[in-house]
PyMOL Python script that loads the backbone (N, CA, C, O; Angstrom):
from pymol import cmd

cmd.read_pdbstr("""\
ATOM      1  N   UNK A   1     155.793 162.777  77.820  1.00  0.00           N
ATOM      2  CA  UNK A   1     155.365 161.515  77.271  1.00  0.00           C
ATOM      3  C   UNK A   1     154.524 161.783  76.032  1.00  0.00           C
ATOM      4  O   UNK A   1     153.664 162.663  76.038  1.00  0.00           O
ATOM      5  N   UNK A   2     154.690 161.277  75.324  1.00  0.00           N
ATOM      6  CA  UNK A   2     154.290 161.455  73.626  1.00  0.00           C
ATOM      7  C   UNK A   2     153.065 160.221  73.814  1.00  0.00           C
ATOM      8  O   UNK A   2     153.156 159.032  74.120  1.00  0.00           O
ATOM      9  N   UNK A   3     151.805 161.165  73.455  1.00  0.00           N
ATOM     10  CA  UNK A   3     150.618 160.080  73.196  1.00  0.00           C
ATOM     11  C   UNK A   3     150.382 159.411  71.696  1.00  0.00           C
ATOM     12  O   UNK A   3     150.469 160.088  70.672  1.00  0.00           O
ATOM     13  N   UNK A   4     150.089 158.069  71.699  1.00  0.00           N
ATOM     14  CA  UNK A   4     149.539 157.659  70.090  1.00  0.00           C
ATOM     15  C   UNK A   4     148.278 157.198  70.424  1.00  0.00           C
ATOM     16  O   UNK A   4     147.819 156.969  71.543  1.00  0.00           O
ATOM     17  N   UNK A   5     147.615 157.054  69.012  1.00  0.00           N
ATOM     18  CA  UNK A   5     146.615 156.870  69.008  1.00  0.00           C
ATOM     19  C   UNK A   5     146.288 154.986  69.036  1.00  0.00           C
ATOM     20  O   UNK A   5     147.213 154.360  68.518  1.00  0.00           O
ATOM     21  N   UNK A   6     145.572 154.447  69.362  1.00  0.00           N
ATOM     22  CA  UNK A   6     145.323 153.057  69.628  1.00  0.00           C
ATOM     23  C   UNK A   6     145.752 152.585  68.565  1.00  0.00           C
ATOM     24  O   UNK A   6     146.669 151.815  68.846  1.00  0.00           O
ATOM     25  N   UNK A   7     145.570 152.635  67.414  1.00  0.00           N
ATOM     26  CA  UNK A   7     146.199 151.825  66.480  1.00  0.00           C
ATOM     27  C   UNK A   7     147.098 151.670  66.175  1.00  0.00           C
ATOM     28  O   UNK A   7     147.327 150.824  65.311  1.00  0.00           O
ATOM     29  N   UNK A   8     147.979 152.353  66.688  1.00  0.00           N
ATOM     30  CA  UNK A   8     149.358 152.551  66.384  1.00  0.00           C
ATOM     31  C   UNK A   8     150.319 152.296  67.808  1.00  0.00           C
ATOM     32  O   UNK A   8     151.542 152.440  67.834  1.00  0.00           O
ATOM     33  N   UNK A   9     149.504 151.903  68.921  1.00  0.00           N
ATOM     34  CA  UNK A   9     150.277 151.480  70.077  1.00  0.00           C
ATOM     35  C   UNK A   9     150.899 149.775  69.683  1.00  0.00           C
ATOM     36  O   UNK A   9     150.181 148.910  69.182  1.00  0.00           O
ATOM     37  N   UNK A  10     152.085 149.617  69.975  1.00  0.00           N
ATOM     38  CA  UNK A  10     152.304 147.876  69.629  1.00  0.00           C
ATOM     39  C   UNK A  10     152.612 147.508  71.078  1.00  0.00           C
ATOM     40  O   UNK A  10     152.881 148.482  71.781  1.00  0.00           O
ATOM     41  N   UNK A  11     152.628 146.633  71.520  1.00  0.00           N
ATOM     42  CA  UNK A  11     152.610 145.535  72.169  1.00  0.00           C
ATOM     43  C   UNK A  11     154.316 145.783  73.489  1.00  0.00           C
ATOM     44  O   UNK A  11     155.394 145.307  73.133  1.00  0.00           O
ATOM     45  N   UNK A  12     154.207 146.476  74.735  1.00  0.00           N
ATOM     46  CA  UNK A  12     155.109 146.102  75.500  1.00  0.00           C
ATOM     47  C   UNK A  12     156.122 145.046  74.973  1.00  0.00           C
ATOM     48  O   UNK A  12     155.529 144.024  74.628  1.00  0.00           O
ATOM     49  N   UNK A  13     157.804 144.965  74.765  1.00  0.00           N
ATOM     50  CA  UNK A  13     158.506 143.820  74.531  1.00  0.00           C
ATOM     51  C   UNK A  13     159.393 144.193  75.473  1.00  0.00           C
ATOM     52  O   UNK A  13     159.234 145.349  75.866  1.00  0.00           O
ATOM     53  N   UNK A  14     160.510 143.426  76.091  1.00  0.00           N
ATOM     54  CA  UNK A  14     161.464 143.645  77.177  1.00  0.00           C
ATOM     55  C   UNK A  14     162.677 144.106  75.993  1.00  0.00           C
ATOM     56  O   UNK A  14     163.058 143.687  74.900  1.00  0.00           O
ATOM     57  N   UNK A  15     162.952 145.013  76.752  1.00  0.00           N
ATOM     58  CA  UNK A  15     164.308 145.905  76.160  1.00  0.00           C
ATOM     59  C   UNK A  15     165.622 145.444  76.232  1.00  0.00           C
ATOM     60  O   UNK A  15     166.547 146.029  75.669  1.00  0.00           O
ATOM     61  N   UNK A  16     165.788 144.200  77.041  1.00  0.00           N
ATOM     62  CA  UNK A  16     166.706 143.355  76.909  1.00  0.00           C
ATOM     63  C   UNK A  16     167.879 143.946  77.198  1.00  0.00           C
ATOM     64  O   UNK A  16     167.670 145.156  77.117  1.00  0.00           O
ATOM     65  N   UNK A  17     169.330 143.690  77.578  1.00  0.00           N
ATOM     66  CA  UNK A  17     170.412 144.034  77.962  1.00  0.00           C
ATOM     67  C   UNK A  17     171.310 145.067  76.708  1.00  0.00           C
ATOM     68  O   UNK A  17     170.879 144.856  75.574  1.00  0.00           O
ATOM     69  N   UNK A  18     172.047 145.740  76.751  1.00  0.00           N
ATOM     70  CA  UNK A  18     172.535 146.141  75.965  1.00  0.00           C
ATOM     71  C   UNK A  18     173.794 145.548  75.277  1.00  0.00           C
ATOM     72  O   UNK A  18     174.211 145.829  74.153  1.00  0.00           O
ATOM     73  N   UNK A  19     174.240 144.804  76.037  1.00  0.00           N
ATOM     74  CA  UNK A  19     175.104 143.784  75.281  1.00  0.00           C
ATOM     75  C   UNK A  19     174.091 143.090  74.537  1.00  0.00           C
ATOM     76  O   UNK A  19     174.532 143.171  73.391  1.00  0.00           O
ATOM     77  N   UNK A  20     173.302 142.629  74.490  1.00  0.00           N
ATOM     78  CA  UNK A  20     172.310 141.759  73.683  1.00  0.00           C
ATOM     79  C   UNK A  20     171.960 142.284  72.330  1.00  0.00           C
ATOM     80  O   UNK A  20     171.339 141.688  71.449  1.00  0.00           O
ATOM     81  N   UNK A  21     172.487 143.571  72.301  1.00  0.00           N
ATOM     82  CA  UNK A  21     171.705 144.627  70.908  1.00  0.00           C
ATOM     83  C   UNK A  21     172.863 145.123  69.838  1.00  0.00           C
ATOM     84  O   UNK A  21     173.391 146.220  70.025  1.00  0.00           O
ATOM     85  N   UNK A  22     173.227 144.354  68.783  1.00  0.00           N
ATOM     86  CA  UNK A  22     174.376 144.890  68.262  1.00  0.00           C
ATOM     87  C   UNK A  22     174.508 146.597  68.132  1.00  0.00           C
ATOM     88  O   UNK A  22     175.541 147.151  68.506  1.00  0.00           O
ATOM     89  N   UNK A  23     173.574 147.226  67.670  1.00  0.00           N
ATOM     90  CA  UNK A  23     173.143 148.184  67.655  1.00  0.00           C
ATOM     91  C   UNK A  23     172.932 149.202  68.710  1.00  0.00           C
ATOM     92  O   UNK A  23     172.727 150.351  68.319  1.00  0.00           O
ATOM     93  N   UNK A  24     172.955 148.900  70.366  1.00  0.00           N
ATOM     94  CA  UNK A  24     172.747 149.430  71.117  1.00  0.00           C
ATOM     95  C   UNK A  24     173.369 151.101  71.333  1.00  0.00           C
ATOM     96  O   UNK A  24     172.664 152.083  71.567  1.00  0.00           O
ATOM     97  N   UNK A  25     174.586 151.092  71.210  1.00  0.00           N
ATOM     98  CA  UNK A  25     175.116 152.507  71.024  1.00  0.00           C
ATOM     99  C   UNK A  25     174.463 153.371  70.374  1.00  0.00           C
ATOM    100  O   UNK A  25     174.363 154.527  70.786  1.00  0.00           O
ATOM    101  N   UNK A  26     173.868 152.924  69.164  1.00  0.00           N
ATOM    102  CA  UNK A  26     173.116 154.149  68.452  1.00  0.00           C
ATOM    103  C   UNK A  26     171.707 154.167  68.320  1.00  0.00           C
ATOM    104  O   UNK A  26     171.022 154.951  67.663  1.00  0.00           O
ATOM    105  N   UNK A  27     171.280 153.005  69.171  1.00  0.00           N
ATOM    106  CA  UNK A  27     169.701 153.192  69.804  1.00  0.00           C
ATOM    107  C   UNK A  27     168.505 153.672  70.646  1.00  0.00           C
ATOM    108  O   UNK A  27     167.278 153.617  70.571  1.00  0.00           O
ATOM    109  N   UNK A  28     170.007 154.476  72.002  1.00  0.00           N
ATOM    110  CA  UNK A  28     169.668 154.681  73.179  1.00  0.00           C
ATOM    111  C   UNK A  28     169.233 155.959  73.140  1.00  0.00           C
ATOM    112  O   UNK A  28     170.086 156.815  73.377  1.00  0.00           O
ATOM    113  N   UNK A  29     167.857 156.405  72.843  1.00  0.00           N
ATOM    114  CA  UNK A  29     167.032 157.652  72.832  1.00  0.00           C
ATOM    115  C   UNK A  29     166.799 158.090  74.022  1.00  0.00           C
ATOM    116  O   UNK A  29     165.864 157.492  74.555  1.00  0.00           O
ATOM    117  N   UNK A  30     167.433 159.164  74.863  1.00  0.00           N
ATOM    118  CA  UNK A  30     167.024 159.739  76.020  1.00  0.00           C
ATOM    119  C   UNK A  30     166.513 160.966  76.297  1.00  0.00           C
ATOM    120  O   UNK A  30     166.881 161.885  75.566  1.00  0.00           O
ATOM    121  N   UNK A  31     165.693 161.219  77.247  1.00  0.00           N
ATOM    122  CA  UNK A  31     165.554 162.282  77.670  1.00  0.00           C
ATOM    123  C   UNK A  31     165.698 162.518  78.579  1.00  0.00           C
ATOM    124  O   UNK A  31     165.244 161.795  79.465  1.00  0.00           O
ATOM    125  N   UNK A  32     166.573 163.919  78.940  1.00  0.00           N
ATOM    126  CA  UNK A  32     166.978 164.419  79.990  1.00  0.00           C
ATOM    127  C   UNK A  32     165.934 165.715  80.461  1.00  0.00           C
ATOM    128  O   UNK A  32     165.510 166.586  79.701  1.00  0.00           O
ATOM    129  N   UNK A  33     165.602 165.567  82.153  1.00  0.00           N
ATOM    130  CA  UNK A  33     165.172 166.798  82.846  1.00  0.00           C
ATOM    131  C   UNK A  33     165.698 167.968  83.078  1.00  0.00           C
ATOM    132  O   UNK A  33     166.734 167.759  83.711  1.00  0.00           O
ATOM    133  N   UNK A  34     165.528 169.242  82.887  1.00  0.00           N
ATOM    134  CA  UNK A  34     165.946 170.145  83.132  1.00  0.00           C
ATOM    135  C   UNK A  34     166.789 170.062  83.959  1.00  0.00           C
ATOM    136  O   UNK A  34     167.911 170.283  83.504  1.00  0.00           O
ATOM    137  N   UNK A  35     166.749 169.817  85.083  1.00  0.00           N
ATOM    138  CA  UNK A  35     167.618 169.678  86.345  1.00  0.00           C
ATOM    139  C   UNK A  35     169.216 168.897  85.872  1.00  0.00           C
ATOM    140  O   UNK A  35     170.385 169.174  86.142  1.00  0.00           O
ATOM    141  N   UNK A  36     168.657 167.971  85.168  1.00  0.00           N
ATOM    142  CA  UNK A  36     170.304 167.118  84.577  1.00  0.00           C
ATOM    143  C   UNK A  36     170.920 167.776  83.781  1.00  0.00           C
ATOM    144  O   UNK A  36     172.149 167.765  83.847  1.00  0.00           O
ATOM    145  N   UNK A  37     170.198 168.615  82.704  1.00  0.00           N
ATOM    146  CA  UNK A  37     170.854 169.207  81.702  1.00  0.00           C
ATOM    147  C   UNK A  37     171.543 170.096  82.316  1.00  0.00           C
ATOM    148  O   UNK A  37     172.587 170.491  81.797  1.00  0.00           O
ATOM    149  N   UNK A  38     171.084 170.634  83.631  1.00  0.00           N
ATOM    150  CA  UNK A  38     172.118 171.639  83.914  1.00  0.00           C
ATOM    151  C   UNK A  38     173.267 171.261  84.625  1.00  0.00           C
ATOM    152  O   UNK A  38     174.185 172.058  84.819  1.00  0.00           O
ATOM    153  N   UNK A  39     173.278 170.363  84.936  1.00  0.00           N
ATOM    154  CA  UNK A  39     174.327 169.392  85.734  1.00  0.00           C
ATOM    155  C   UNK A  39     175.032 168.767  84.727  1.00  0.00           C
ATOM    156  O   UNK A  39     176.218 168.656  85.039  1.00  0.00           O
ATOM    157  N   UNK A  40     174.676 168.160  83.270  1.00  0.00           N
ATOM    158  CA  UNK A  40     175.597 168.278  82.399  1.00  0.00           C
ATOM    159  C   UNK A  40     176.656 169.311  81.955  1.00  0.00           C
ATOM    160  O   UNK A  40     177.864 169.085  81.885  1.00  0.00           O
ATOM    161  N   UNK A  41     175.815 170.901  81.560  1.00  0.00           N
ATOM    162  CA  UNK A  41     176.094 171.864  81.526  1.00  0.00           C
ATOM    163  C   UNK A  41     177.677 172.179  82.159  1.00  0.00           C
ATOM    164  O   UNK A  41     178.787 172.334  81.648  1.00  0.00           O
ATOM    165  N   UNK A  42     177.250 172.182  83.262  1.00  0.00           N
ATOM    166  CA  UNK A  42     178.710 171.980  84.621  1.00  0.00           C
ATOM    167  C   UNK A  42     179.457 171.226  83.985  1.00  0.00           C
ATOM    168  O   UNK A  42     180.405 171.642  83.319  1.00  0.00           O
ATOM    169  N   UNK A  43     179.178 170.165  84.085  1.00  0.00           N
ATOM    170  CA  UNK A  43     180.272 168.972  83.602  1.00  0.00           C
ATOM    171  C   UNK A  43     181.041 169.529  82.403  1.00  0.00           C
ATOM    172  O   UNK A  43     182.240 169.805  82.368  1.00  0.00           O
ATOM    173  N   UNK A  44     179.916 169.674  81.189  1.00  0.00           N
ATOM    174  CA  UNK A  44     180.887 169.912  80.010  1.00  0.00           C
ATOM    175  C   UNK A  44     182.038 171.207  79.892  1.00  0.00           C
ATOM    176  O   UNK A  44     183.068 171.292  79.223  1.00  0.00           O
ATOM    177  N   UNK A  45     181.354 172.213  80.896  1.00  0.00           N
ATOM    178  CA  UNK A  45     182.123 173.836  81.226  1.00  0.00           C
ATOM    179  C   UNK A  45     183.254 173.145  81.837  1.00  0.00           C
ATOM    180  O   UNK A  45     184.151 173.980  81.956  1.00  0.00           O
ATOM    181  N   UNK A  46     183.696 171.814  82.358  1.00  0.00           N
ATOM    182  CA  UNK A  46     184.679 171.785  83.327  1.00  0.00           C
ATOM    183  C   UNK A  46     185.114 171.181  82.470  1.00  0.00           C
ATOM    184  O   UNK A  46     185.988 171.945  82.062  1.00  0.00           O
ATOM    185  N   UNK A  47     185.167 169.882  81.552  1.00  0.00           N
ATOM    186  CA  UNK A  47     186.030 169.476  80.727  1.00  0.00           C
ATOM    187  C   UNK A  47     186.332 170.008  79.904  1.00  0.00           C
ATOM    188  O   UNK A  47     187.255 169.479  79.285  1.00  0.00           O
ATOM    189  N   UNK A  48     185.761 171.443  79.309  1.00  0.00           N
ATOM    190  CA  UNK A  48     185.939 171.863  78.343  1.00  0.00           C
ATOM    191  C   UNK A  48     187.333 172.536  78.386  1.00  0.00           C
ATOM    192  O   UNK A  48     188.210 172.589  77.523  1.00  0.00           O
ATOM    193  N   UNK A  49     187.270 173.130  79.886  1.00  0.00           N
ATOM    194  CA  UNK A  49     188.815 173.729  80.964  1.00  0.00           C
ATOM    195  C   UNK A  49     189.845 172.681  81.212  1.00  0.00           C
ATOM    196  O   UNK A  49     191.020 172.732  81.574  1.00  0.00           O
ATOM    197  N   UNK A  50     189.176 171.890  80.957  1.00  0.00           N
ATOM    198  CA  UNK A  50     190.669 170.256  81.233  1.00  0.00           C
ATOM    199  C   UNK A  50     190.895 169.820  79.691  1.00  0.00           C
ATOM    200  O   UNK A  50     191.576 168.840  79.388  1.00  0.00           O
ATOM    201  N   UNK A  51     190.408 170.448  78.982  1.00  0.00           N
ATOM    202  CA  UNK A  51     190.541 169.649  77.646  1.00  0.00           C
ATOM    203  C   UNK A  51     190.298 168.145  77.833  1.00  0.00           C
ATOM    204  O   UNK A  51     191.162 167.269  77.811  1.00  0.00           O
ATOM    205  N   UNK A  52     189.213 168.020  77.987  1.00  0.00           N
ATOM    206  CA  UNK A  52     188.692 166.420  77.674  1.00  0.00           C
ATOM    207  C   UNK A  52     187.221 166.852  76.684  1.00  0.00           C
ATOM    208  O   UNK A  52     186.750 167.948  76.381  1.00  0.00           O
ATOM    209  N   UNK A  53     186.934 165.902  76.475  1.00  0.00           N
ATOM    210  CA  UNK A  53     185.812 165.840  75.208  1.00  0.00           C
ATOM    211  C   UNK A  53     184.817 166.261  76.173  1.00  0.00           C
ATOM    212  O   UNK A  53     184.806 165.719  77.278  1.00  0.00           O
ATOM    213  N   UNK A  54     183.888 167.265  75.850  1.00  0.00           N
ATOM    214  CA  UNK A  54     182.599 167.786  76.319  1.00  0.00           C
ATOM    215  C   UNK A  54     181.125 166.918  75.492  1.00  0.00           C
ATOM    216  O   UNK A  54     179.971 167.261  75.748  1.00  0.00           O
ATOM    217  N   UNK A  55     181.314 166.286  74.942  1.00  0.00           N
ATOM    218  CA  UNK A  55     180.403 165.024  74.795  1.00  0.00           C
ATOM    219  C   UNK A  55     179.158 164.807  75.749  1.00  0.00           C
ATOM    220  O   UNK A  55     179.250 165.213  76.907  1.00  0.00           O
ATOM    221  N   UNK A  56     178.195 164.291  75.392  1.00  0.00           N
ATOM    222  CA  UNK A  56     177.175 164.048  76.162  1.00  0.00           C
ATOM    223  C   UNK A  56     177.896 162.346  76.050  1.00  0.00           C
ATOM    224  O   UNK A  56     178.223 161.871  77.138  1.00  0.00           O
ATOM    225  N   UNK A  57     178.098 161.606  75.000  1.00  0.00           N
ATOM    226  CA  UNK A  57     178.288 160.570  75.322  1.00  0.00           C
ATOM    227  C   UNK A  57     179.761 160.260  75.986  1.00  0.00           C
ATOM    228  O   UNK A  57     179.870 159.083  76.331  1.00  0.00           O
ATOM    229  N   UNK A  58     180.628 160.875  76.171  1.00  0.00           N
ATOM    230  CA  UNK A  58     181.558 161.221  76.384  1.00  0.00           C
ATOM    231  C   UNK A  58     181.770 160.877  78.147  1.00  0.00           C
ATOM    232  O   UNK A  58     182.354 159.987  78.766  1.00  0.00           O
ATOM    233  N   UNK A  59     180.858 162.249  78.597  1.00  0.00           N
ATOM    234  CA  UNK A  59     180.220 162.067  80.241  1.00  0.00           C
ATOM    235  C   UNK A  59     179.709 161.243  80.290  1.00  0.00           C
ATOM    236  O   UNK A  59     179.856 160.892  81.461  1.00  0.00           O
ATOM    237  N   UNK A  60     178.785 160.163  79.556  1.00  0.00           N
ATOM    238  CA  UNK A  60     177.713 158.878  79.964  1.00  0.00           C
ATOM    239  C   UNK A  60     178.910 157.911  80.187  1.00  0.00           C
ATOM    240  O   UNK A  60     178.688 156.858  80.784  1.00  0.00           O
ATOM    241  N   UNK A  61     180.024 158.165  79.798  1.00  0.00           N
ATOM    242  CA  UNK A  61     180.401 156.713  79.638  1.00  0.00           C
ATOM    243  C   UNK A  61     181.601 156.741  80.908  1.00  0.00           C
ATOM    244  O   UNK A  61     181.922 155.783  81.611  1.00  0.00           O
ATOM    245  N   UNK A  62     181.980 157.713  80.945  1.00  0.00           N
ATOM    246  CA  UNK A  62     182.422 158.324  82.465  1.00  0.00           C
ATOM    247  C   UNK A  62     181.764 158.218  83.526  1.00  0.00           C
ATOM    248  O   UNK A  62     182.147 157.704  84.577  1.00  0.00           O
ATOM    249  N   UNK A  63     180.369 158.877  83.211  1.00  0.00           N
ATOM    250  CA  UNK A  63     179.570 158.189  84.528  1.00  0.00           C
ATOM    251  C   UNK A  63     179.261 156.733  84.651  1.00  0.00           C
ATOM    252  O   UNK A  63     178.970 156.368  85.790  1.00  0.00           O
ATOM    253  N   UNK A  64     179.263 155.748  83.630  1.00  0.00           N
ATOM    254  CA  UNK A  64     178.840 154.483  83.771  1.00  0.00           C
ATOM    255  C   UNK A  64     179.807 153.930  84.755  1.00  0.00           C
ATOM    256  O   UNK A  64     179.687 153.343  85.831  1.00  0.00           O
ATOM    257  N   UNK A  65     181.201 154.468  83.731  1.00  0.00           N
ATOM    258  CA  UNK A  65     182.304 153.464  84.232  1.00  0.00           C
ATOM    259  C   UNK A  65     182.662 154.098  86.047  1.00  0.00           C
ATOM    260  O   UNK A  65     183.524 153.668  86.814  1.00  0.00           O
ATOM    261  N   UNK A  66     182.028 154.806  86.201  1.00  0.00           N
ATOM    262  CA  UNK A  66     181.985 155.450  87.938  1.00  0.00           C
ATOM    263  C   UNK A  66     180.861 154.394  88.694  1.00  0.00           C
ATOM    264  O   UNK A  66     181.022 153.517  89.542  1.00  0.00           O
ATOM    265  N   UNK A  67     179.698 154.880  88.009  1.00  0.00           N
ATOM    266  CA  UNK A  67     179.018 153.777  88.738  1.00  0.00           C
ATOM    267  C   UNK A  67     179.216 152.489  89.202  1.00  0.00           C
ATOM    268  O   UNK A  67     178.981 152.009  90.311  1.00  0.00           O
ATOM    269  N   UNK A  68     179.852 151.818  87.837  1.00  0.00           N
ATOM    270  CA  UNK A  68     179.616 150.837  87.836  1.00  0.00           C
ATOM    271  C   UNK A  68     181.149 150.314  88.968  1.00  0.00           C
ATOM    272  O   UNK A  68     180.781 149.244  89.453  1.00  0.00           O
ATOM    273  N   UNK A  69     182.324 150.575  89.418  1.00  0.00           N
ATOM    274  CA  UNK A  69     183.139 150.880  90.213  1.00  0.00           C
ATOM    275  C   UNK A  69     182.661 150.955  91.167  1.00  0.00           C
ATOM    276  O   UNK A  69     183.021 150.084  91.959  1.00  0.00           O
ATOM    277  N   UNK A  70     181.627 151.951  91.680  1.00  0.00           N
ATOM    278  CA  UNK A  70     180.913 152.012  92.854  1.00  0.00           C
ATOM    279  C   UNK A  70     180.175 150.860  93.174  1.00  0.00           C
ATOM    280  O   UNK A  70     180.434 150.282  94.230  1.00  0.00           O
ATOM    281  N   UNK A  71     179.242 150.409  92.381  1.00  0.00           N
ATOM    282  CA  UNK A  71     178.352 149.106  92.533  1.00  0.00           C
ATOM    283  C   UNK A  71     179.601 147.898  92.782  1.00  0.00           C
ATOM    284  O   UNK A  71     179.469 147.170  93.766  1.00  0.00           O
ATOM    285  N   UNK A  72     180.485 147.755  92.115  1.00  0.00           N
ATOM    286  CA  UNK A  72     181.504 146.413  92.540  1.00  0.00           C
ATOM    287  C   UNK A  72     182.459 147.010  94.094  1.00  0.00           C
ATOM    288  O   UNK A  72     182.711 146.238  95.019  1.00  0.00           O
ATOM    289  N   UNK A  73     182.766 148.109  94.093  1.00  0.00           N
ATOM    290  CA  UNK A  73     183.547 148.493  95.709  1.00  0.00           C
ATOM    291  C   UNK A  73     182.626 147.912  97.127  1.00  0.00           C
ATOM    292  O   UNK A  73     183.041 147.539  98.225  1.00  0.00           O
ATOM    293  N   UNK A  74     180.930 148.035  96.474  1.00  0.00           N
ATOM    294  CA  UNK A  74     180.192 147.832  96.993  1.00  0.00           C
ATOM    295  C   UNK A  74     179.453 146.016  97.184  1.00  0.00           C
ATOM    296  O   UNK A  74     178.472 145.577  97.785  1.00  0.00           O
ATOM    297  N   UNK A  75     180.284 145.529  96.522  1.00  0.00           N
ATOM    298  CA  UNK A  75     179.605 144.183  96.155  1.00  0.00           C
ATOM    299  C   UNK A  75     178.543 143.748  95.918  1.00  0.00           C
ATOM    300  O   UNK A  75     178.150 142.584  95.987  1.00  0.00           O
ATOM    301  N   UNK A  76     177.761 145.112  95.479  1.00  0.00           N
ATOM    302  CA  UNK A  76     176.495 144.715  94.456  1.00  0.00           C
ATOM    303  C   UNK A  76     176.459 143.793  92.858  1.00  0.00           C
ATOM    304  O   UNK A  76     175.570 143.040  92.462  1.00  0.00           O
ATOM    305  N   UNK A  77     177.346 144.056  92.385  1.00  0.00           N
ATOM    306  CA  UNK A  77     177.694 143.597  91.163  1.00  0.00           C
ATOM    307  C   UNK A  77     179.125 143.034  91.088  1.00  0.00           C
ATOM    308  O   UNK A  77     180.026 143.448  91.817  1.00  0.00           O
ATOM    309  N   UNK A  78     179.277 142.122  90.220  1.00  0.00           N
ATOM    310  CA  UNK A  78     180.934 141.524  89.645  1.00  0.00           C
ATOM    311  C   UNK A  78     181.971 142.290  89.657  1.00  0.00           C
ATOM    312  O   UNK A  78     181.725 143.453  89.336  1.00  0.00           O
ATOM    313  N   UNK A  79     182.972 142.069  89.897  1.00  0.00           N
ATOM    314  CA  UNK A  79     183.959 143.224  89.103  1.00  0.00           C
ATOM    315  C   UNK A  79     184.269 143.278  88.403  1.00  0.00           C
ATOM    316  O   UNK A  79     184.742 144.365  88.070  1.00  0.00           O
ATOM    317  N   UNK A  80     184.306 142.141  87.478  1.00  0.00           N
ATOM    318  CA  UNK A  80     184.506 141.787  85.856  1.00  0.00           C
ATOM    319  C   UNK A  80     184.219 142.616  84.909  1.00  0.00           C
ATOM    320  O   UNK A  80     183.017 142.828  84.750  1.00  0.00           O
ATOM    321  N   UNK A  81     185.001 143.192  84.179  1.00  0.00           N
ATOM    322  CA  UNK A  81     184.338 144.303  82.857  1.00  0.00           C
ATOM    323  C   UNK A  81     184.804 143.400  81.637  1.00  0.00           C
ATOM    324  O   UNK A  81     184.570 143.755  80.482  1.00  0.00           O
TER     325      UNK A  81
END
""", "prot")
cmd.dss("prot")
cmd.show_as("cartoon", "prot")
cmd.util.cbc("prot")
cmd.orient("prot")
């Protein structure tokens, strides 16, 4: 966590949906834990052997579209995409 100094802290705003952000694709600043990076790691060594894109965004969007499959099998969420 990156400290600032008081004057330069602004004001909590809600981050709002990502459909809501035209821009969202090239906004999403993350950081990953050691532990994930190496679990990426895996991932990308295995697509790299299937010839699929070794991408970090590549896998995010693979994992979304998994999740989000899981959450509707589950009837947590819509199934609507």
């Amino acid at each position: 966590m990156l400290a600032e100094f008081p004057a330069t802290l602004s004001p909590l705003t809600s981050a709002g949906m990502a459909r809501q952000h035209p821009d969202a694709p090239k906004q999403f600043g993350i950081r990953l834990s050691t532990e994930v990076m190496e679990l990426v790691s895996e991932i990308q060594e295995f697509r790299l052997r299937t010839q699929q894109s070794p991408t970090l965004s590549s896998i995010v969007e693979v994992a979304i579209e998994v999740y989000h499959e899981r959450l509707a099998k589950e009837g947590v969420i819509s199934d609507k995409q």
